[in-house]
C-alpha positions as CSV (number, residue, x, y, z in Angstrom):
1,X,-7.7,38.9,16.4
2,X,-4.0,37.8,16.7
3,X,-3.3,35.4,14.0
4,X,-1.3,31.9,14.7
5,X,1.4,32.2,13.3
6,X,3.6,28.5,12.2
7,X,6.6,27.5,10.7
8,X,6.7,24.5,8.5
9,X,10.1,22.6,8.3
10,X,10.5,20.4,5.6
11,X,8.5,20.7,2.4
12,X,8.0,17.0,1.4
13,X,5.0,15.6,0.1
14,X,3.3,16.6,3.7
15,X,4.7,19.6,4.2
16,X,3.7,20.5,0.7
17,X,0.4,19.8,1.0
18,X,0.0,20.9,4.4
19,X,1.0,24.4,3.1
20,X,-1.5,24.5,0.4
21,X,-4.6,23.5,2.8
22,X,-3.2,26.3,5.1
23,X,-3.5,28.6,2.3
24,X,-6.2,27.5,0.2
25,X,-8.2,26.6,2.6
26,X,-7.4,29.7,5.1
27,X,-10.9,31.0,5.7
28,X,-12.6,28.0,6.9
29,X,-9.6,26.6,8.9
30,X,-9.5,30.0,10.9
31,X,-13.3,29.5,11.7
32,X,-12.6,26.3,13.2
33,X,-9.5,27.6,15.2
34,X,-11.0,31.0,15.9
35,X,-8.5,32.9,14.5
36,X,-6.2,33.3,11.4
37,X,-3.8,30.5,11.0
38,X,-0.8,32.0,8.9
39,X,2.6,30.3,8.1
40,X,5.1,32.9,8.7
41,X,8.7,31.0,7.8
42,X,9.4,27.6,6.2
43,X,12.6,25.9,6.0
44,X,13.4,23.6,2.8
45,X,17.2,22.2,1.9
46,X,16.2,23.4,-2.2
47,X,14.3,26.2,-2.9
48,X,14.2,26.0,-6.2
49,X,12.0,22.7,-6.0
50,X,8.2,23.2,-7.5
51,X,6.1,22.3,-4.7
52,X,2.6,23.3,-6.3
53,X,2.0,25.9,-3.7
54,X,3.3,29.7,-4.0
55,X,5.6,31.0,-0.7
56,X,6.8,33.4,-2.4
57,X,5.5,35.6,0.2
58,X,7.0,33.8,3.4
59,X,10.3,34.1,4.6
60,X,12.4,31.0,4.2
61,X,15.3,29.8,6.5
62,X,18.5,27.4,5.4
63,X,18.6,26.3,9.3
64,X,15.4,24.7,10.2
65,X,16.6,24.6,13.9
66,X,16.9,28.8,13.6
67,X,12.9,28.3,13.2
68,X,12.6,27.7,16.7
69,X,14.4,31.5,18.1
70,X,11.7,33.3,15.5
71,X,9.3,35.7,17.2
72,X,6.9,35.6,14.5
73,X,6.1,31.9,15.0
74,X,3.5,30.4,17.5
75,X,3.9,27.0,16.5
76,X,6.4,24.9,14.8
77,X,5.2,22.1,12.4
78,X,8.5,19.4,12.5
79,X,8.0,17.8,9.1
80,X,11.6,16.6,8.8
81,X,11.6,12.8,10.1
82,X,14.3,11.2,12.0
83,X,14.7,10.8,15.9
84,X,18.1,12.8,16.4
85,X,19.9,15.5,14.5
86,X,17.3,18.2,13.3
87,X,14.4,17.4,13.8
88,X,15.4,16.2,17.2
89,X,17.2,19.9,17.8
90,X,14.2,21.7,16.6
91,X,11.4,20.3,18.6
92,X,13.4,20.7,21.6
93,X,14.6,24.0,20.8
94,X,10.7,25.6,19.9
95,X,9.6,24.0,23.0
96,X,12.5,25.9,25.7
97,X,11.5,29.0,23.4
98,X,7.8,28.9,24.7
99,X,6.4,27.4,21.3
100,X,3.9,24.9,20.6
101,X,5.1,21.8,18.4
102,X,3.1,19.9,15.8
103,X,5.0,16.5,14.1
104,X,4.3,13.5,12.3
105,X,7.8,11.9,13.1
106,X,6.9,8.4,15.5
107,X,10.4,7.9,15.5
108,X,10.9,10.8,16.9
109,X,7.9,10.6,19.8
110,X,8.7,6.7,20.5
111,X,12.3,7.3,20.9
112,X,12.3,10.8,23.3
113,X,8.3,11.1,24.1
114,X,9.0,11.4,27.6
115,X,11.5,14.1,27.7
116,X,9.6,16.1,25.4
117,X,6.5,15.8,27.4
118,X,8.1,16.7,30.2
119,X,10.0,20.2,28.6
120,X,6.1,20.8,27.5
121,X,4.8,20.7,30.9
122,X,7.8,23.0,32.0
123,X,7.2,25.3,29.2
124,X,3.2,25.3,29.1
125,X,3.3,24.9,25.7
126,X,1.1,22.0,23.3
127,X,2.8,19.1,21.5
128,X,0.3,17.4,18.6
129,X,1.6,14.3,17.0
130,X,-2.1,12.8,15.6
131,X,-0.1,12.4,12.1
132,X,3.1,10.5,13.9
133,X,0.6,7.5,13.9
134,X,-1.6,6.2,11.2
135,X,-1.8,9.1,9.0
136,X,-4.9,10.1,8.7
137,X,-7.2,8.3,11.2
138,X,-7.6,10.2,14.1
139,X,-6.2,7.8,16.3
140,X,-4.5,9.3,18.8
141,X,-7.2,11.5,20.6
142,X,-9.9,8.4,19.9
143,X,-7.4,6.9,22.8
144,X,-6.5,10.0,24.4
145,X,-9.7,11.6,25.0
146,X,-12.4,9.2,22.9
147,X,-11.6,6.4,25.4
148,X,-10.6,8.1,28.6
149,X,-13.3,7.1,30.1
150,X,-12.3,3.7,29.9
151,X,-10.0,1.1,30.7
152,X,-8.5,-0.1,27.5
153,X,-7.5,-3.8,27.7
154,X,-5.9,-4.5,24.5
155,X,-5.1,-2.0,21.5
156,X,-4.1,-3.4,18.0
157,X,-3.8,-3.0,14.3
158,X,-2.6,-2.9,10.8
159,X,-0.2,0.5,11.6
160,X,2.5,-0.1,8.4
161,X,0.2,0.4,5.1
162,X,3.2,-0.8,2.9
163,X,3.8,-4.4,4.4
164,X,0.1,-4.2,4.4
165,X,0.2,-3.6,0.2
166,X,2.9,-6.4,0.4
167,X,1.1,-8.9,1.7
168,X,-2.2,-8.4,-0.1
169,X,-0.8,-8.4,-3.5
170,X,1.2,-11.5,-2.6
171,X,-1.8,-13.0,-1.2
172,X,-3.3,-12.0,-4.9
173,X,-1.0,-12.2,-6.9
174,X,1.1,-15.5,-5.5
175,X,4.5,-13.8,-6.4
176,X,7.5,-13.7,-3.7
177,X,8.3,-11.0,-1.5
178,X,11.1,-9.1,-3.1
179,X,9.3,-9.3,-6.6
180,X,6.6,-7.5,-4.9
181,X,8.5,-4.7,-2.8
182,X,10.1,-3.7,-5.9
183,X,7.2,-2.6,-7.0
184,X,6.1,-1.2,-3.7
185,X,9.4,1.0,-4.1
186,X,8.1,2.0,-8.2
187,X,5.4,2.8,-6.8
188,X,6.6,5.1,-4.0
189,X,4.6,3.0,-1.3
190,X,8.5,1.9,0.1
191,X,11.5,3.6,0.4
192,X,14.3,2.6,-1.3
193,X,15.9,1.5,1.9
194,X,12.6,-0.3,2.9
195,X,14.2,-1.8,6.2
196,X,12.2,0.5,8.4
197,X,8.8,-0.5,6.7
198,X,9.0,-4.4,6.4
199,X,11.6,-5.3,9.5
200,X,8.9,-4.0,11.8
201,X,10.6,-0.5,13.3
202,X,8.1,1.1,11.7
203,X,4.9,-0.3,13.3
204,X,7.0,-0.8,16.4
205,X,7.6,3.0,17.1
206,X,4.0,3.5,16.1
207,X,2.9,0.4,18.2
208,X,4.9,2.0,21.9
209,X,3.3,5.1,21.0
210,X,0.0,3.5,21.5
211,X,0.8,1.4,24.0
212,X,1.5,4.7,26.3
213,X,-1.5,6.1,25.7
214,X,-3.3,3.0,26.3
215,X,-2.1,1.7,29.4
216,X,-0.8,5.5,30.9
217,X,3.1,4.0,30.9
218,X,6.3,5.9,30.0
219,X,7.3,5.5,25.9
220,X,8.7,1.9,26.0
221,X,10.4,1.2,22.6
222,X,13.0,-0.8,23.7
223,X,11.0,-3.5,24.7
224,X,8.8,-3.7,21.8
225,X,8.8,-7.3,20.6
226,X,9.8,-7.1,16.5
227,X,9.6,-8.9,13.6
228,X,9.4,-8.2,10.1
229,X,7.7,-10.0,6.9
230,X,10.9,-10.6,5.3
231,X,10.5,-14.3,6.0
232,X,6.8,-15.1,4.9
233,X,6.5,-16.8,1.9
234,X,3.7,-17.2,-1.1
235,X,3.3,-20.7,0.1
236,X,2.8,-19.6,4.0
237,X,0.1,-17.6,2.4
238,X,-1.8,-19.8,0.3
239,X,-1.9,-22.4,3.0
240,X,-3.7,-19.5,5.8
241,X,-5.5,-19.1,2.8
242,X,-6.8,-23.3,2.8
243,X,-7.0,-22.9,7.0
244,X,-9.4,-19.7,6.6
245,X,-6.6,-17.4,7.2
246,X,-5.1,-14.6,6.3
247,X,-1.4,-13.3,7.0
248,X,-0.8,-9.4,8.4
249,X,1.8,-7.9,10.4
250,X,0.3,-6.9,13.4
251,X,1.3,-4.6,16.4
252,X,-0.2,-5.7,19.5
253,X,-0.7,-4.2,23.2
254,X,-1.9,-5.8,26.0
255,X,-2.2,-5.8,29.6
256,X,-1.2,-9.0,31.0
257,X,-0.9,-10.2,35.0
258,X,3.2,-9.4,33.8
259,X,2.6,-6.2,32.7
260,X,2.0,-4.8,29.0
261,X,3.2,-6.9,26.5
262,X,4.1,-5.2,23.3
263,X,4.9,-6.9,20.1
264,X,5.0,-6.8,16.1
265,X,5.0,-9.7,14.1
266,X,3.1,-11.4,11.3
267,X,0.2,-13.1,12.9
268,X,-2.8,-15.4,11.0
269,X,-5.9,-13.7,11.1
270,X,-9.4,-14.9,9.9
271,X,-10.0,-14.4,6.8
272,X,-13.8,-12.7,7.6
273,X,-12.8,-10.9,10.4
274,X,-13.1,-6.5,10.0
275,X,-9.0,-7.1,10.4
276,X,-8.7,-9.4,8.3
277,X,-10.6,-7.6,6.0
278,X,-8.0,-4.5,5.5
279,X,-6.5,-4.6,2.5
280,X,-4.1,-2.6,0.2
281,X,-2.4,0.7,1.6
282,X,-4.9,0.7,4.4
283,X,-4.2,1.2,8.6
284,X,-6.7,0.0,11.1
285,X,-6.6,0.2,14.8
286,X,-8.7,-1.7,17.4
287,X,-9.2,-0.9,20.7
288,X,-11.1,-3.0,23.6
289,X,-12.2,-0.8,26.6
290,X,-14.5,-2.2,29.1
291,X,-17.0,0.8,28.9
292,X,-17.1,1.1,25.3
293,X,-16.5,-2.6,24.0
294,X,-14.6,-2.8,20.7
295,X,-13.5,-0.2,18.5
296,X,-12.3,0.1,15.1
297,X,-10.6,2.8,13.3
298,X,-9.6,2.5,9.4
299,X,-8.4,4.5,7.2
300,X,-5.5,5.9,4.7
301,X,-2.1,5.1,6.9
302,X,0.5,7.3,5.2
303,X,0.1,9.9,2.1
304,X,0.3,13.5,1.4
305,X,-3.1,14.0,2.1
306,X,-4.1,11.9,4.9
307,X,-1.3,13.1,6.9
308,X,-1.8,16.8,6.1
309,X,-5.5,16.3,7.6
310,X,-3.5,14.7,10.9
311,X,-1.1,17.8,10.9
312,X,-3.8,20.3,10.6
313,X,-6.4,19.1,13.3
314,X,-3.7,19.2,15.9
315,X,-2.8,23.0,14.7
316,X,-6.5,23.9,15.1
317,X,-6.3,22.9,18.5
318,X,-3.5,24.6,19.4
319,X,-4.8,27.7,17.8
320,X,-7.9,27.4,19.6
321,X,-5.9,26.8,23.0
322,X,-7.2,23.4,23.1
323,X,-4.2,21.3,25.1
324,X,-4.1,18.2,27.0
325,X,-0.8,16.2,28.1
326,X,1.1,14.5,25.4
327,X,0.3,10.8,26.8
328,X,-3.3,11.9,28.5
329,X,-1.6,12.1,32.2
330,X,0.9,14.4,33.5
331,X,4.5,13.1,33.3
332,X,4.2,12.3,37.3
333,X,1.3,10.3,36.6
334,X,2.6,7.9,34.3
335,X,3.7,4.5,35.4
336,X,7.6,3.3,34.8
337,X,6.8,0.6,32.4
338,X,6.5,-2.9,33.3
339,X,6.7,-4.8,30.3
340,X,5.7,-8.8,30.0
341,X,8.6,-11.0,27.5
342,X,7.4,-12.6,24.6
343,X,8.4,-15.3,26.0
344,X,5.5,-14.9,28.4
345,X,3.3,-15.5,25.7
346,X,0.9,-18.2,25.2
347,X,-0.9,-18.4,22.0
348,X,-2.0,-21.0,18.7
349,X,0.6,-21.2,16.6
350,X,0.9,-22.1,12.4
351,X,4.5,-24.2,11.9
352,X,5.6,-25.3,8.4
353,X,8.7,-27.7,7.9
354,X,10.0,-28.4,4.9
355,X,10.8,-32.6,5.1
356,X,12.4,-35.2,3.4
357,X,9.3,-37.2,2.5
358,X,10.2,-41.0,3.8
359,X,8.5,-43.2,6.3
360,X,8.9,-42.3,10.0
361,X,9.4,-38.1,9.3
362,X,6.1,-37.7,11.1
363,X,6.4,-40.0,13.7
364,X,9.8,-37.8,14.3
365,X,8.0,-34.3,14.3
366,X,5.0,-35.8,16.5
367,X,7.5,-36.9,19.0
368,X,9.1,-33.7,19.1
369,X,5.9,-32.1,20.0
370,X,5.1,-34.1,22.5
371,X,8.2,-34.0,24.4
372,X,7.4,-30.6,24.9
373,X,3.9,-30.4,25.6
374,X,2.9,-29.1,22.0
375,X,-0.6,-30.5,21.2
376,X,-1.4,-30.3,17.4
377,X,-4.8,-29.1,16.1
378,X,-4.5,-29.8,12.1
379,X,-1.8,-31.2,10.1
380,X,-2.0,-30.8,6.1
381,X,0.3,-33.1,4.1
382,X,-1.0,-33.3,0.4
383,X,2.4,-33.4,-2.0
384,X,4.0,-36.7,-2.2
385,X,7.7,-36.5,-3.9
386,X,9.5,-39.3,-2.3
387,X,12.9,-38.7,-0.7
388,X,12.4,-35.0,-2.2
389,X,11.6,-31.9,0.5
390,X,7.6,-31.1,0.7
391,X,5.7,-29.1,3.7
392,X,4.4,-30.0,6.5
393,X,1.8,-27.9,8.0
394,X,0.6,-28.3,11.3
395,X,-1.3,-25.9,13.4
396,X,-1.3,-26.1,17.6
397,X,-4.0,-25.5,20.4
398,X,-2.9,-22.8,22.4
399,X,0.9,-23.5,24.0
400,X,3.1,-21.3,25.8
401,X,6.1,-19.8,23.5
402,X,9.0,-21.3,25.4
403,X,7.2,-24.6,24.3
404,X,6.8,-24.0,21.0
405,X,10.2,-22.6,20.8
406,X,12.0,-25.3,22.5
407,X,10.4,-27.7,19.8
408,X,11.4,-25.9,16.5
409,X,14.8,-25.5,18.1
410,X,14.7,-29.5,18.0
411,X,12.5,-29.8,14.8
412,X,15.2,-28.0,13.0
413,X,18.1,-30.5,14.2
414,X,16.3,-33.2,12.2
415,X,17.5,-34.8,9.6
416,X,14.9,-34.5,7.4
417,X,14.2,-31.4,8.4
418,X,15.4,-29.4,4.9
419,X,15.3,-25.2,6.1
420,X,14.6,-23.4,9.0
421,X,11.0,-23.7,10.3
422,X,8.3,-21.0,9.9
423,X,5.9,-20.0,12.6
424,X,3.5,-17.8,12.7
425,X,1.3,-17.0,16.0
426,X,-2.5,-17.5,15.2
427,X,-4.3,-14.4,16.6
428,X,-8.2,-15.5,17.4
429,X,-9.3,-11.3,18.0
């Protein structure tokens, strides 16, 4: 039988280890695709590195973009990273040469997914990207073809496993923010740059990658809603902690009567519920269809492994012919997307101020509120260090954003108002 034949570019940690399933595992990998599944070329920028798998017997290429002009190769597994240059050249080159594509790049998916759906359908060829999104929890055909008998109303999760490790061991541990991403980067859970990670981009490009899926809408990246962790503080976190809480960045899709809103941001999460329960490293994805109820997926979010396994189901597919359209629907059929502000938003929110403690501070912050419709739920107020800062807590019923926002922008104009407020939305899932 005629043997697929792949191309890995780049030999990271995944492409590493997707090569040495590929070969150790060769036998039973062909029974599940129904034929052999060889890798004919890789491309590398040092050859010299020891990658724990032998290729001595595959042909290596200094261009990884020549990869895609190869008659020997069925499929091309992008491995590189980054949504232009290379891997953007690649991908679009194997595709117009009539080759199937397999990637774990989101950046690269959220950023051009609808053009290179498109050049599939042109071409007839498959694109899998189960690994571009939550490493190694199959995800992305749960939603694709799991739920497509449903109509999915919201879809949500944990999708960044390092501001995930972040915020647990701050939550643990009670040290700040930066002490703790240095040791994320030590420990290879964050980059040395870790801006992608804990601004948000991240889970955003994973977040409008689900969101098309979803709700059957072009790619809509641009309109994600995002912000980071940078901001959330050891005391932010002990306090969610006293109100039951517990602090995760969150991307969120939902289909509101303004269209899908799409957003990632730290939200307070209780404490006992399956989300708030993921801890560590760990990804987890809910989806709410109307057929199937709610749904939760959980698992390893990034690593050598787990996205190996992602990289290697969608190459069985394709070597057993098994395609479907990149986003479930043909290109024609998806929807221009209609997205809903932020701003639309209405939600219960968790404020802290740091005050000057002195009589009438409250009254001040209570009238604030008021003026603008805020209506407070709880208020904690248990240091007393007259004339020094302290925090105020309070936490609101629900109240449109613009409210909310209007009042910090007042709130912070006080005088006894010592730094810049912190909110954070209050997500009752």
């Amino acid at each position: 039988m005629q043997p697929f034949r792949v191309a890995i570019a780049g030999l990271g940690t995944v492409g590493a280890e997707t090569a040495r399933i590929l070969m150790t595992d060769a036998k039973l990998l062909s029974a599940r695709a129904g034929r052999p599944v060889v890798i004919t070329a890789v491309s590398a920028r040092d050859r010299s590195r020891d990658r724990g798998v032998d290729l001595s017997g595959v042909d290596w290429v200094e261009d990884a973009a020549a990869l895609a002009a190869r008659d020997d190769v069925d499929c091309v597994l992008e491995l590189i990273g980054g949504s232009e240059g290379v891997a953007y050249d690649l991908v679009l080159g194997a595709i117009r040469s009539g080759k199937s594509v397999v990637t774990a790049n989101k950046a690269l998916i959220a950023h051009h997914g609808a053009e290179i759906a498109g050049l599939c359908e042109t071409h007839d060829v498959g694109l899998g990207y189960e690994a571009a999104v939550a490493g190694g929890i199959p995800i992305i055909k749960s939603v694709r073809e799991g739920f497509a008998g449903n109509r999915i109303g919201r879809i949500y999760g944990i999708l960044n496993g390092t501001c995930n490790y972040i915020m647990t061991v701050m939550r643990e541990t009670g040290r700040p923010f930066e002490d703790v991403l240095a040791d994320a980067q030590r420990l290879g859970y964050a980059e040395a740059d870790p801006s992608f990670d804990v601004d948000g981009i991240d889970a955003a490009h994973k977040l409008a990658i689900l969101s098309a899926l979803a709700f059957g809408h072009h790619v809509d990246f641009e309109n994600v809603h995002i912000e980071g962790i940078r901001h959330v503080s050891p005391l932010d976190i002990s306090f969610a902690e006293e109100l039951g809480y517990r602090i995760k960045l969150l991307g969120i899709a939902e289909e509101t009567g303004d269209g899908v809103q799409q957003r990632v941001h730290p939200c307070m999460v209780k404490a006992d519920t399956p989300i708030g329960q993921v801890e560590g490293v760990f990804n987890a994805v809910v989806a709410e269809g109307n057929a199937v109820g709610t749904t939760l997926s959980y698992g390893r979010g990034a690593g050598a492994g787990p996205t190996a396994s992602a990289v290697l189901a969608d190459v069985i597919d394709l070597a057993a012919n098994r395609k479907v359209p990149v986003f479930g629907l043909h290109s024609s059929q998806l929807s221009p997307a209609r997205t809903a502000p932020v701003s639309a938003l209405s939600s219960c929110y968790y404020l802290r101020l740091m005050v000057i403690d002195r009589p009438g501070v409250l009254a001040d912050v209570t009238a604030v509120f008021r003026d603008h419709g805020v209506s407070v739920e709880a208020m904690i107020q248990r240091v007393r260090n007259p004339e020094e800062p302290v925090p105020l807590v309070l936490t609101t019923h629900e109240t449109p954003e613009l409210q909310i926002r209007a009042s910090i922008e007042e709130l912070a104009r006080l005088d006894a108002v010592t730094e810049e407020p912190r909110l954070i939305r209050i997500e009752e899932f």
